[in-house]
Legacy VTK file of the C-alpha trace (Angstrom):
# vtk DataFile Version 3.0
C-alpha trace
ASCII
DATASET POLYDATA
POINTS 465 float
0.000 0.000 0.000
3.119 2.600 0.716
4.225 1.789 -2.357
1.580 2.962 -4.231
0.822 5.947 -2.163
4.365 6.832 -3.425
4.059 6.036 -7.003
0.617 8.273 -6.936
3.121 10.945 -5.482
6.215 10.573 -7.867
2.946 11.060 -10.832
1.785 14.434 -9.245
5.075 15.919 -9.126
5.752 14.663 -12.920
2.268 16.360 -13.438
3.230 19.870 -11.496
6.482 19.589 -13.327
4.826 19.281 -16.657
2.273 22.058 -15.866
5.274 24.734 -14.759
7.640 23.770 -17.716
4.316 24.702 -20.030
3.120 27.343 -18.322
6.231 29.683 -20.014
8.028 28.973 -23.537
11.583 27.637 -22.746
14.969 28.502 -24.588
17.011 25.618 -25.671
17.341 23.425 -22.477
13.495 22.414 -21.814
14.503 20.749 -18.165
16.349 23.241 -16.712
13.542 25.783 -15.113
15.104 28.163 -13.092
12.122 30.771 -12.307
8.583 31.882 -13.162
8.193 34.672 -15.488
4.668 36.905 -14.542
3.373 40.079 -14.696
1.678 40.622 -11.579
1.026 43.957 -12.026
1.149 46.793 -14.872
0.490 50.396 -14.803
0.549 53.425 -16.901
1.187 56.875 -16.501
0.697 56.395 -12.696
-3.310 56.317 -13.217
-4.326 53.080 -15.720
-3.969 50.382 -13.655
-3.778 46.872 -16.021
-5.892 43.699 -15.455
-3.633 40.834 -16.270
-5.049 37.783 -17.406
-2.354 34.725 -17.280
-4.682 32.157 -19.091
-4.102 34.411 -22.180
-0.434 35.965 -21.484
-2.572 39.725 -22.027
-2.716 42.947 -20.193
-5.862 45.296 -20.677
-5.473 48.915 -19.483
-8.791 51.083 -19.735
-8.059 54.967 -20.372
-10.641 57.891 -21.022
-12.790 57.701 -24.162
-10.472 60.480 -25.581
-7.495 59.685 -24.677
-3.924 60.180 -26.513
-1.676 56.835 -26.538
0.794 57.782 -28.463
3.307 58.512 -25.561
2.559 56.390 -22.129
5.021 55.565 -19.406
5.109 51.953 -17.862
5.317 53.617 -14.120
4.738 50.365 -12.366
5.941 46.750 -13.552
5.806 44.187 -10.683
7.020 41.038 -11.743
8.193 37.353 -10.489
11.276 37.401 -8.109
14.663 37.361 -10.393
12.097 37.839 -13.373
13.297 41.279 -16.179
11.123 42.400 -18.876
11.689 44.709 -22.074
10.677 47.036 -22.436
11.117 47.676 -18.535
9.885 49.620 -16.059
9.946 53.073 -16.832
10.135 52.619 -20.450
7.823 54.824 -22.519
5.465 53.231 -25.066
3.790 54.167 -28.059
0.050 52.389 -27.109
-1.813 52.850 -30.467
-1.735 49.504 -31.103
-0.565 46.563 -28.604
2.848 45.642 -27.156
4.865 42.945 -26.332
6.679 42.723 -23.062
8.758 39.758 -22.992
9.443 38.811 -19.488
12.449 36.629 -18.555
13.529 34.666 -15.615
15.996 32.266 -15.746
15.689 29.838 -18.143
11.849 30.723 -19.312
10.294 33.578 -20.675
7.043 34.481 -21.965
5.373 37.080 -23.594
2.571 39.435 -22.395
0.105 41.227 -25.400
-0.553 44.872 -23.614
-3.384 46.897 -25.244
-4.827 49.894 -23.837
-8.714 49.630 -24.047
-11.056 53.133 -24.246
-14.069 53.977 -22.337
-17.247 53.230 -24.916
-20.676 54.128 -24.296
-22.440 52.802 -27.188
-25.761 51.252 -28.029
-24.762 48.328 -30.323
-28.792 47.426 -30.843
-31.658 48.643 -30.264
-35.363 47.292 -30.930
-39.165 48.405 -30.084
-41.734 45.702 -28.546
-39.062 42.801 -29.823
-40.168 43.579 -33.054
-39.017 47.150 -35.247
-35.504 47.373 -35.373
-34.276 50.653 -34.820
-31.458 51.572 -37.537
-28.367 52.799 -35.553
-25.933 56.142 -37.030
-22.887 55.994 -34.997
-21.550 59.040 -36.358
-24.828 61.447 -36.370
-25.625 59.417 -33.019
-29.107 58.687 -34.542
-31.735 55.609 -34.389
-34.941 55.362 -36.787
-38.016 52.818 -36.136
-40.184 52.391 -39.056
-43.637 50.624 -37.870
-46.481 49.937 -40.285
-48.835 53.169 -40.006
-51.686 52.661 -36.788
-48.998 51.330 -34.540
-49.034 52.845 -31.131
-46.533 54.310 -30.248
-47.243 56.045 -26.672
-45.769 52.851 -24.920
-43.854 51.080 -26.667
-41.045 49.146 -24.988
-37.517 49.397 -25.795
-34.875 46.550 -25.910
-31.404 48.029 -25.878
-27.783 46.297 -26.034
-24.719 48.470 -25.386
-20.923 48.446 -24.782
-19.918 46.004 -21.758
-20.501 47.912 -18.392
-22.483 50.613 -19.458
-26.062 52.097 -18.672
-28.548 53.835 -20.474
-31.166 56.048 -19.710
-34.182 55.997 -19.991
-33.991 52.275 -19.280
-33.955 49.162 -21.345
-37.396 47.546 -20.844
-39.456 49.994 -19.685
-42.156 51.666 -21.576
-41.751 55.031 -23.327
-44.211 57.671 -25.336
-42.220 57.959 -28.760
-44.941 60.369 -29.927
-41.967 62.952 -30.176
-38.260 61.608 -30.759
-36.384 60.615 -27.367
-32.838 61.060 -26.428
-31.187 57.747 -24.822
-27.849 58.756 -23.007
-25.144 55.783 -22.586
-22.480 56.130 -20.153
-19.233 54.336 -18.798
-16.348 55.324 -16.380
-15.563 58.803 -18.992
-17.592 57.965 -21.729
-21.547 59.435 -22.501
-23.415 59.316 -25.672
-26.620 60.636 -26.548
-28.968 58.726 -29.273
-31.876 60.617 -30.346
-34.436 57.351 -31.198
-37.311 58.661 -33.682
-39.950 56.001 -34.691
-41.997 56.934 -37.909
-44.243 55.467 -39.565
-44.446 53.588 -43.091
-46.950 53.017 -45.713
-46.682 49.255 -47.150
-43.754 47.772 -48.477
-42.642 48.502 -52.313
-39.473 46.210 -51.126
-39.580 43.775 -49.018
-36.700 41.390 -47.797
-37.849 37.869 -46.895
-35.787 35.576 -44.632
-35.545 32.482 -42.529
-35.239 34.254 -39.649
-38.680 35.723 -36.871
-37.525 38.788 -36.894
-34.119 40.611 -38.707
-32.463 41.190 -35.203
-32.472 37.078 -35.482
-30.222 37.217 -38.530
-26.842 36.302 -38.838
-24.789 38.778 -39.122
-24.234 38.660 -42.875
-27.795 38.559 -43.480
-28.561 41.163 -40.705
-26.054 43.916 -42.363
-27.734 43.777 -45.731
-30.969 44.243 -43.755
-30.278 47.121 -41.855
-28.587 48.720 -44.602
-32.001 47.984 -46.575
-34.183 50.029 -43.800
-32.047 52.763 -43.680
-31.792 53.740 -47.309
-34.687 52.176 -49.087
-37.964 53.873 -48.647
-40.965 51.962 -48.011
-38.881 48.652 -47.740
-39.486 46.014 -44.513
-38.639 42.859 -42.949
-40.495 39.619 -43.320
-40.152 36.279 -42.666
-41.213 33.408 -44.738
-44.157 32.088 -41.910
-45.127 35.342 -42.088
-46.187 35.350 -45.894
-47.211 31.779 -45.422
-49.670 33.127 -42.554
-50.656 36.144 -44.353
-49.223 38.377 -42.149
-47.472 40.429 -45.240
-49.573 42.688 -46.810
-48.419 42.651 -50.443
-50.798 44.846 -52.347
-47.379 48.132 -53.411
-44.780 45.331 -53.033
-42.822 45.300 -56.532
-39.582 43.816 -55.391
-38.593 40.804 -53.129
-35.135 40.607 -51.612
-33.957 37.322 -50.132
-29.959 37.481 -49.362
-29.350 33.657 -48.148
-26.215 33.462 -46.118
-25.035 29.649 -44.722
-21.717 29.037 -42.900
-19.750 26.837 -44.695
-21.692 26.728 -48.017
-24.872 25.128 -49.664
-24.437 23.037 -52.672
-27.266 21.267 -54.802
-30.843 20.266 -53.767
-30.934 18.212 -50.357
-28.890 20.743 -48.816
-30.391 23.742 -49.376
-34.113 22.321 -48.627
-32.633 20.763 -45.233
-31.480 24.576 -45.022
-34.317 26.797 -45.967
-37.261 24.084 -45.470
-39.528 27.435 -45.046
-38.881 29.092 -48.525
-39.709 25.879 -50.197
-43.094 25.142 -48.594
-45.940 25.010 -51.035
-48.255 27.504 -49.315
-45.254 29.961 -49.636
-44.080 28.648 -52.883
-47.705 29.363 -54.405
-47.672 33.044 -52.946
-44.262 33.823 -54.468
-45.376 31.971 -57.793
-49.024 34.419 -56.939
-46.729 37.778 -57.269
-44.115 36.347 -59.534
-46.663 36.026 -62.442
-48.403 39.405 -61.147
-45.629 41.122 -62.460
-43.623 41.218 -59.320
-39.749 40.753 -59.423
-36.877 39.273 -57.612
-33.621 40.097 -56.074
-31.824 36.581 -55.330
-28.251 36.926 -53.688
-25.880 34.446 -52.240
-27.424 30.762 -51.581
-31.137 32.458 -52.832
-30.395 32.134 -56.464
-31.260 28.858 -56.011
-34.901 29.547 -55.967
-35.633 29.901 -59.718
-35.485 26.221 -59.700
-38.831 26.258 -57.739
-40.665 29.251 -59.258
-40.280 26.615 -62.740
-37.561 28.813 -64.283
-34.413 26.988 -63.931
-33.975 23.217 -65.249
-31.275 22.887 -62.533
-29.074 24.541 -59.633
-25.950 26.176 -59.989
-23.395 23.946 -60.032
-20.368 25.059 -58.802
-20.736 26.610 -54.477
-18.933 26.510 -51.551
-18.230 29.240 -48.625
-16.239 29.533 -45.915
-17.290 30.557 -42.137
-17.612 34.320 -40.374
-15.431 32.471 -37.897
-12.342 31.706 -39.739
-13.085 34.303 -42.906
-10.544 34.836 -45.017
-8.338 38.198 -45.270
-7.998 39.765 -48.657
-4.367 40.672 -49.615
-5.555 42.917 -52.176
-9.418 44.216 -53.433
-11.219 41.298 -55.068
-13.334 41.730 -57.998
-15.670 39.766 -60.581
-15.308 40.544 -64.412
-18.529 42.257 -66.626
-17.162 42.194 -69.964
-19.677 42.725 -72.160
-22.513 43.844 -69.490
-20.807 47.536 -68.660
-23.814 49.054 -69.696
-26.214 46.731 -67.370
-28.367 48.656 -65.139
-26.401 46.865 -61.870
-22.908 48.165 -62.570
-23.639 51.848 -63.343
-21.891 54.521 -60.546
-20.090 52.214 -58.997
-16.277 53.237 -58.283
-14.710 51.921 -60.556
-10.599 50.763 -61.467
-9.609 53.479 -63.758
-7.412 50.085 -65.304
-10.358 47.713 -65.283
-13.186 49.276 -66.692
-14.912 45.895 -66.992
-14.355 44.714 -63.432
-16.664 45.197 -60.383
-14.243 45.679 -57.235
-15.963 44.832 -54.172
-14.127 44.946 -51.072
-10.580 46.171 -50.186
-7.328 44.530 -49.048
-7.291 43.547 -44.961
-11.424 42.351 -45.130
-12.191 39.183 -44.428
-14.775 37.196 -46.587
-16.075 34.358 -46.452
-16.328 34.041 -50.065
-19.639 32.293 -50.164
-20.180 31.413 -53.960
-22.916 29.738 -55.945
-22.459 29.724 -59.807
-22.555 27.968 -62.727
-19.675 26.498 -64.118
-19.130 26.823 -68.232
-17.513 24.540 -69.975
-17.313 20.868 -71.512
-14.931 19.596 -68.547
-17.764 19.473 -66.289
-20.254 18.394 -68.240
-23.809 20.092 -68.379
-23.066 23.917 -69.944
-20.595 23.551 -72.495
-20.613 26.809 -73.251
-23.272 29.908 -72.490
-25.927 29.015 -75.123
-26.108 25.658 -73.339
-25.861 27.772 -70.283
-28.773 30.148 -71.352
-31.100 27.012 -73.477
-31.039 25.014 -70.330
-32.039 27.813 -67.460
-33.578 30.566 -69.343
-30.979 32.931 -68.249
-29.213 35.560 -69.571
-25.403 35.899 -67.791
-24.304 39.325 -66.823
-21.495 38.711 -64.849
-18.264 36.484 -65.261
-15.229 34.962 -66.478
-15.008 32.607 -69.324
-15.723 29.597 -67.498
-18.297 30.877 -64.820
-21.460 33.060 -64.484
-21.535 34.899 -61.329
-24.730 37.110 -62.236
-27.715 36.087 -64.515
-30.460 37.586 -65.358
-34.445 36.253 -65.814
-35.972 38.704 -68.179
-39.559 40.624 -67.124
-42.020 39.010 -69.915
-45.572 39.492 -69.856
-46.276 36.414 -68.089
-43.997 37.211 -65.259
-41.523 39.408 -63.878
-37.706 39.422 -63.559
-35.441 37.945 -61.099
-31.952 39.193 -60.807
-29.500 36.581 -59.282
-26.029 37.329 -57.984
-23.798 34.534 -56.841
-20.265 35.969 -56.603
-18.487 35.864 -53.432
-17.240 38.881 -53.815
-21.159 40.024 -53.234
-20.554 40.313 -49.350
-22.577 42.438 -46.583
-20.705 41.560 -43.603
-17.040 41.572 -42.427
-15.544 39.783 -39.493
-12.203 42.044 -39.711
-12.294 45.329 -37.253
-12.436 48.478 -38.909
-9.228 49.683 -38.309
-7.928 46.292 -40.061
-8.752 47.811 -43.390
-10.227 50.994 -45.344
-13.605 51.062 -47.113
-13.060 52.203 -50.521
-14.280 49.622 -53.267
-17.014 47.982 -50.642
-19.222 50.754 -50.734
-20.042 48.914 -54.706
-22.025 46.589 -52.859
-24.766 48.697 -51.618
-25.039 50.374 -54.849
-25.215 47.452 -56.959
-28.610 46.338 -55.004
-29.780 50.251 -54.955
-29.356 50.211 -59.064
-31.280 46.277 -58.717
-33.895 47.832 -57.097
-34.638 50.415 -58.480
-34.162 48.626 -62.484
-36.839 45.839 -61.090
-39.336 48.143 -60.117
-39.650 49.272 -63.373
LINES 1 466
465 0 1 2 3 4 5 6 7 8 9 10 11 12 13 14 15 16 17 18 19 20 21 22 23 24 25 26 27 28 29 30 31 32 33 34 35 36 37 38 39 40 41 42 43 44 45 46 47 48 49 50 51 52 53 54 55 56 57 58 59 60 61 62 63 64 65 66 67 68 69 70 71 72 73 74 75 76 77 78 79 80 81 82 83 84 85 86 87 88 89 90 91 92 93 94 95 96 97 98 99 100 101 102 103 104 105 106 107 108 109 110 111 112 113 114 115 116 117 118 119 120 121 122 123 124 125 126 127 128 129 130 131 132 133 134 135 136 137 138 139 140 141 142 143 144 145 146 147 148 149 150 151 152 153 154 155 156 157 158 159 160 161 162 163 164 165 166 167 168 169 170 171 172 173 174 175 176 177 178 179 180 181 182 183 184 185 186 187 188 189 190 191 192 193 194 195 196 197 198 199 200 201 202 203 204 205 206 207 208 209 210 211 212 213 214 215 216 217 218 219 220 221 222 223 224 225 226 227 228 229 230 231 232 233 234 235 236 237 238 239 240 241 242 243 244 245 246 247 248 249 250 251 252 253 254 255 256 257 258 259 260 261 262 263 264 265 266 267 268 269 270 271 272 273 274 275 276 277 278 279 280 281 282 283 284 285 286 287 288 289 290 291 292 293 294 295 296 297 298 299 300 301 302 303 304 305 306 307 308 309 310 311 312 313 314 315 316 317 318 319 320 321 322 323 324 325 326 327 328 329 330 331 332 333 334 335 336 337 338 339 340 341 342 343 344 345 346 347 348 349 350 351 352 353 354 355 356 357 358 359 360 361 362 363 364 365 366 367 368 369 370 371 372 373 374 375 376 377 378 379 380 381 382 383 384 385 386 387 388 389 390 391 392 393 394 395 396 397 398 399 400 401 402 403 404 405 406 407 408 409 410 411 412 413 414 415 416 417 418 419 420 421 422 423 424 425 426 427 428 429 430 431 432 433 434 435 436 437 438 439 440 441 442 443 444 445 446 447 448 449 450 451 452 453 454 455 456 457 458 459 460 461 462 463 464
């Protein structure tokens, strides 16, 4: 019995031995561990105290909202006995973006990630009776509320998200008059903003955007941006979801346009998977409605894993051929701004006013180098390698389609024309057609991206004709 009690000890202290020689990165000998190398305490300029976390080898230091990091002073640097760092206490740092301080002891070091972290008072969401989403301007420090016209709107109840720590006032929750606007003030530690929330009312929709999803604040993210972005700018345009026309609960009688902007992590590809996706756009009682306003006259907008619907409004003989996507999670980063090629479709109603490469006239940039995309694509492969479109006339016999966007061996944009039995459905499957970026905005500048919300203003506004 005492000799296992001491094997069971000799396997702690192998297991303790293990956990210390881990717990820093080691220089060439990995048995000889001669300290511990911590920060146990950081602080700048005297005032901005750090919270370490040793899980993740990081140092966060809050500051004022306006605050100028370029020149801070590392007054306090408390570290493991014997243990040195550089830069050192004392040392003056240039905080705009995060340091390294690589602390030594012995044998072991390890590196610490220090980033200085501002006040923010923010509302990051902001909704009315879990229903209207209110459309948020950071900049002008502004939220809108459409609701359909007979709402009341003398106590309604709002639903507000902000920043981490902060509080808003009036509160989230309680009921509020929004007769007149009302100002919502956000405040943390140094920081305060004021929103100014107006809710106005809106006749029925000309556009509407359908989607899997209850409500848009249910969206992912990619599907969410478009949304919002849809609200803000496009007049008499709303939010439904497919239950909702299957219920009757969307009054169609203006509506000219539908939207659907399909968005799956990881990519849809062929039948199964995109019914075992979207099992609520392919229901006959909605399928007959959309078929109802199809042949009305109405038209479509059809972007990302949507363009698959023609197949079920009896247009196309078969899907695209050729997806796949990538997740928000792990997006890619673009090295440099990605674009899709329109040779021989400049003059299409989608790709007027966009900005444009002076040296690529027939190119359609879409987002700029440091975004990251997920590149979500669903097109149709030409040519006789695959089989099934040997070239576009096979492309256009077989779908009824007319390409306007591509390279020689793909269509990335097609086109059903408005007849007088029905009306048109635009369908853009590029991945380079992308709402939503996981990369922080100081990752990258906006420059060719703002083509995407101009491309579906110009689709708009050519299928309501």
């Amino acid at each position: 019995m005492k000799k296992l009690h001491n094997n069971i000890l000799g396997w702690v202290g192998v297991l303790a031995f293990c956990a210390l020689s881990l717990s820093c990165q080691k220089h060439d000998n990995p048995f000889n561990v001669d300290g511990d190398c911590r920060i146990d305490s950081l602080v700048l300029d005297d005032i901005y105290p750090g919270v370490v976390d040793h899980a993740s080898a990081t140092v966060t230091v809050a500051v004022p909202e306006v605050h100028d990091d370029h020149l801070m002073t590392i007054t306090t640097l408390r570290l493991s006995a014997g243990a040195k760092a550089t830069p050192a206490q004392g040392a003056q740092v240039n905080m705009t973006s995060p340091i390294v301080i690589h602390v030594e002891n012995g044998n072991v070091y390890r590196d610490y990630k220090v980033r200085v972290k501002h006040d923010e008072a923010r509302i990051l969401s902001f909704m009315l009776n879990e229903l209207y989403v209110g459309i948020i301007d950071q900049v002008a420090h502004t939220i809108t509320v459409s609701v359909p016209i007979g709402t009341d709107i003398k106590t309604m109840i709002p639903n507000i998200k902000t920043t981490d720590g902060a509080t808003v006032s009036p509160r989230s929750g309680l009921p509020c008059d929004f007769t007149n606007p009302v100002d919502f003030t956000v405040t943390y530690n140094t920081a305060s903003t004021t929103y100014k929330v107006t809710v106005k009312e809106k006749g029925n929709p000309v556009v509407l955007y359908l989607g899997l999803a209850q409500t848009a604040a249910q969206l992912n993210p990619e599907e969410q941006e478009a949304v919002n972005w849809m609200l803000a700018n496009v007049e008499n345009s709303d939010y439904a979801s497919f239950a909702d026309l299957a219920a009757g609960r969307v009054v169609m009688t203006d509506c000219k346009v539908i939207w659907w902007h399909f968005h799956k992590d990881g990519g849809l590809e062929g039948k199964g998977p995109f019914e075992a996706n979207a099992p609520e756009a392919v229901d006959y009682t909605v399928l007959d409605k959309l078929k109802e306003f199809y042949h009305a006259g109405g038209s479509f907008l059809l972007t990302r894993y949507a363009v698959n619907l023609p197949y079920y409004l009896g247009e196309a003989e078969c899907f695209p051929n050729n997806a796949w996507g990538g997740k928000e999670s792990d997006a890619e980063r673009v090295g440099s701004p990605w674009e899709f090629a329109i040779t021989g479709h400049t003059d299409h109603a989608l790709w007027q006013n966009l900005t444009m490469n002076p040296s690529a006239l027939d190119h359609v940039y879409t987002c700029d180098e440091g975004y990251k995309i997920t590149n979500s694509t669903a097109q149709y492969h030409i040519g006789s390698d695959w089989g099934g479109y040997a070239d576009r006339d096979v492309f256009h016999e077989k779908t009824g389609a007319y390409d306007i966007a591509g390279s020689a061996d793909a269509v990335v944009a097609w086109e059903f024309r408005k007849t007088a039995e029905h009306g048109a459905i635009i369908c853009i499957g590029s991945g380079c057609y992308d709402w939503y970026t996981a990369a922080d905005p100081s990752e990258y500048t906006s420059y060719y991206h703002e083509n995407i919300a101009k491309i579906t203003e110009n689709a708009f506004n050519y299928l309501k004709q």
